[in-house]
Each structure stands twice: as structure tokens, then as C-alpha cells.
VEXDREN-2710 file (C-alpha; in Angstrom, 1 decimal):
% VEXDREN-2710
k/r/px/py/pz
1/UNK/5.7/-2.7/-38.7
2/UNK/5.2/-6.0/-37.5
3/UNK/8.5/-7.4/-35.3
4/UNK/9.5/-10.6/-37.6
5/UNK/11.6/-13.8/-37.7
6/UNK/12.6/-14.8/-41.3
7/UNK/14.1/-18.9/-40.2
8/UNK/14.3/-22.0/-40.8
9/UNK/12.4/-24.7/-39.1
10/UNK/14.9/-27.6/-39.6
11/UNK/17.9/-25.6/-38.5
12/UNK/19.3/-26.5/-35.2
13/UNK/20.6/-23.1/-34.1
14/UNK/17.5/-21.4/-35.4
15/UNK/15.9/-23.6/-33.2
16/UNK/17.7/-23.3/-30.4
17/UNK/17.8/-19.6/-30.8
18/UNK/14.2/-19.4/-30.7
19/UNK/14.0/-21.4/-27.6
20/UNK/16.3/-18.8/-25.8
21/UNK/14.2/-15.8/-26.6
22/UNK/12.2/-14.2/-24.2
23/UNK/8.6/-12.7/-25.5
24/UNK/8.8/-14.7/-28.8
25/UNK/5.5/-13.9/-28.6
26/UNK/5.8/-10.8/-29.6
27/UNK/7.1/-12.0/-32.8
28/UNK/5.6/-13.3/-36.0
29/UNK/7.5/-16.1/-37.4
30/UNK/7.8/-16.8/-40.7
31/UNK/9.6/-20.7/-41.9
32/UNK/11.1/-19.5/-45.3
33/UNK/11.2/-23.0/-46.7
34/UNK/7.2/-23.3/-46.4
35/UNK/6.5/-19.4/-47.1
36/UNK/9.4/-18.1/-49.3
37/UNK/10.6/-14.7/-48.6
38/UNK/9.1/-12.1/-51.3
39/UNK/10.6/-9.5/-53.0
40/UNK/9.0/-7.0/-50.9
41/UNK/10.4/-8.6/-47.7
42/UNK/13.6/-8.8/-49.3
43/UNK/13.4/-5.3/-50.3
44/UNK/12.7/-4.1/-46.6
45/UNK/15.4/-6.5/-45.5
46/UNK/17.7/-4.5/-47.6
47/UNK/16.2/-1.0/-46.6
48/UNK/17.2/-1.8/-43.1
49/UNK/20.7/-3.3/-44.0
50/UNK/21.8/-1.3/-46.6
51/UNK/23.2/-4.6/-48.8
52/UNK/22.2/-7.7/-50.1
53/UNK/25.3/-9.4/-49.6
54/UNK/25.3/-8.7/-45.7
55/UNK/22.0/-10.8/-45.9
56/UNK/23.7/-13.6/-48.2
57/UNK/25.1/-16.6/-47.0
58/UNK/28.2/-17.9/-48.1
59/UNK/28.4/-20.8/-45.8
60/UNK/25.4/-22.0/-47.6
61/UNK/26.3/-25.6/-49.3
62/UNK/24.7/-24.5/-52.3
63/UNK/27.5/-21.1/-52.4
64/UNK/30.3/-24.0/-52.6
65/UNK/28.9/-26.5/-54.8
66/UNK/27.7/-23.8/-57.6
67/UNK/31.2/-22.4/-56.6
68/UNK/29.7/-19.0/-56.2
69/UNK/32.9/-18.2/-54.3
70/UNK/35.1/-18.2/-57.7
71/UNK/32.8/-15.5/-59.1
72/UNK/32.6/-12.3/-58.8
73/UNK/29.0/-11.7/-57.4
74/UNK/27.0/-7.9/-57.3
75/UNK/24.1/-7.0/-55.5
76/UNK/21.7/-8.2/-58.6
77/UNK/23.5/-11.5/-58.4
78/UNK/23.2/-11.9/-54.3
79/UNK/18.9/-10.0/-54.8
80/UNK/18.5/-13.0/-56.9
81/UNK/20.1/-15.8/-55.8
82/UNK/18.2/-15.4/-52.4
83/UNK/14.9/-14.9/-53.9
84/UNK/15.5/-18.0/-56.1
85/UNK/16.5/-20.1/-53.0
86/UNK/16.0/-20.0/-49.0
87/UNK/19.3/-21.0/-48.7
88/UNK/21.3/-18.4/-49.6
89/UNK/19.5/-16.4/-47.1
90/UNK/21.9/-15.9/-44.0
91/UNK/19.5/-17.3/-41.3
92/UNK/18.2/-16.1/-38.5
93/UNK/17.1/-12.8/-39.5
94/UNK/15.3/-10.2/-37.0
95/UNK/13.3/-6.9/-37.6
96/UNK/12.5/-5.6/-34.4
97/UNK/11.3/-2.0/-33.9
98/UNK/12.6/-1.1/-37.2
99/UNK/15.9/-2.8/-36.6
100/UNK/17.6/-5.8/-38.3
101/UNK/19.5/-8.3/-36.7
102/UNK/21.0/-11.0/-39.2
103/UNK/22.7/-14.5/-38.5
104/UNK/23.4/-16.2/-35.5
105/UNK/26.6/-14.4/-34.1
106/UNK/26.0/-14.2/-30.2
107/UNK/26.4/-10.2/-30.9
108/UNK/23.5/-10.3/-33.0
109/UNK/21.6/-12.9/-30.2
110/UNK/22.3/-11.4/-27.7
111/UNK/21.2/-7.5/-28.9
112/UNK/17.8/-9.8/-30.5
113/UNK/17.7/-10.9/-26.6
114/UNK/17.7/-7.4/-25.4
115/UNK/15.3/-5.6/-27.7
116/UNK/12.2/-7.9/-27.0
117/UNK/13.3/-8.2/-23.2
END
């Protein structure tokens, strides 16, 4: 398995997140608003985290102004609102070595920073 950055090029802190990684040449990157995720990355996304919603965002400005947070959403509602828009995928996300490594919590950064050191 290849290790992978699922971002978005005009984010700030993905940006700045990749700048601070060491060996990001050891990963393949991957701008979600030029090559959507699939289905079958989103799948292996989940296989690794175990839920669609902890790869949601709900600080996404779409979440508030479709007032997603009034509703009560399952894991078929948070599968398809991140395949239907890059969004609502919580951003960065990392598989490395078989792990995943989602958002930009310095916990997350900082283990990211580790495993390709």
C-alpha cells in the first residue's frame, strides 16, 4: 500500500502541514478538489478508521449552512455526503504503513511527523 495524503491545496494548514513534514517524499499526494476521493479510497479510509463520521467534518461551512447539525446523520448519510463533496472530508488525512492519521490536531501531526521520520 502506497503511504498517501488525501488534502487540499488551497487550505492554509494543509499547506503548512505539508511544509513541516520530513520525507514528504515518501508520500503520494493526492488534491481532493482536482482528483475526488473514490469510493474505494473512501472505503479503505473507513477500513482503517472504523467510521465514517470520524472522517467527516463538521466544521465544514457546508455542515452549517445545510444545517447538517440539526439532523440526525448515520454512517450512509456521513459515506455520502463526503463522496458527494470534498468538503465534508475532515482534511488532512494520512495512511502511512497501514495507519491513518486524520485532521490537523498536533496529536495527529506530530505522530504523521514521526512515522515518515
Amino acid at each position: 500500500m502506497t503511504n498517501k495524503i488525501y488534502y487540499l491545496a488551497s487550505c492554509d494548514t494543509c499547506r503548512k502541514i505539508i511544509k513541516s513534514l520530513p520525507n514528504s517524499d515518501k508520500l503520494e499526494f493526492q488534491d481532493i478538489r482536482q482528483n475526488p476521493i473514490t469510493e474505494n479510497e473512501l472505503e479503505e479510509m473507513h477500513a482503517l478508521s472504523g467510521s465514517y463520521e470520524a472522517l467527516f467534518s463538521k466544521k465544514a461551512q457546508l455542515y452549517k449552512s445545510m444545517d447538517l447539525k440539526n439532523k440526525s446523520l448515520t454512517e450512509v448519510d456521513f459515506k455520502r455526503y463526503i463522496l458527494e463533496h470534498y468538503t465534508f472530508l475532515s482534511r488532512p488525512v494520512f495512511i502511512i504503513d497501514d495507519k491513518i492519521y486524520i485532521g490537523n490536531g498536533q496529536k495527529y501531526i506530530i505522530e504523521v511527523v514521526k512515522a515518515l521520520s
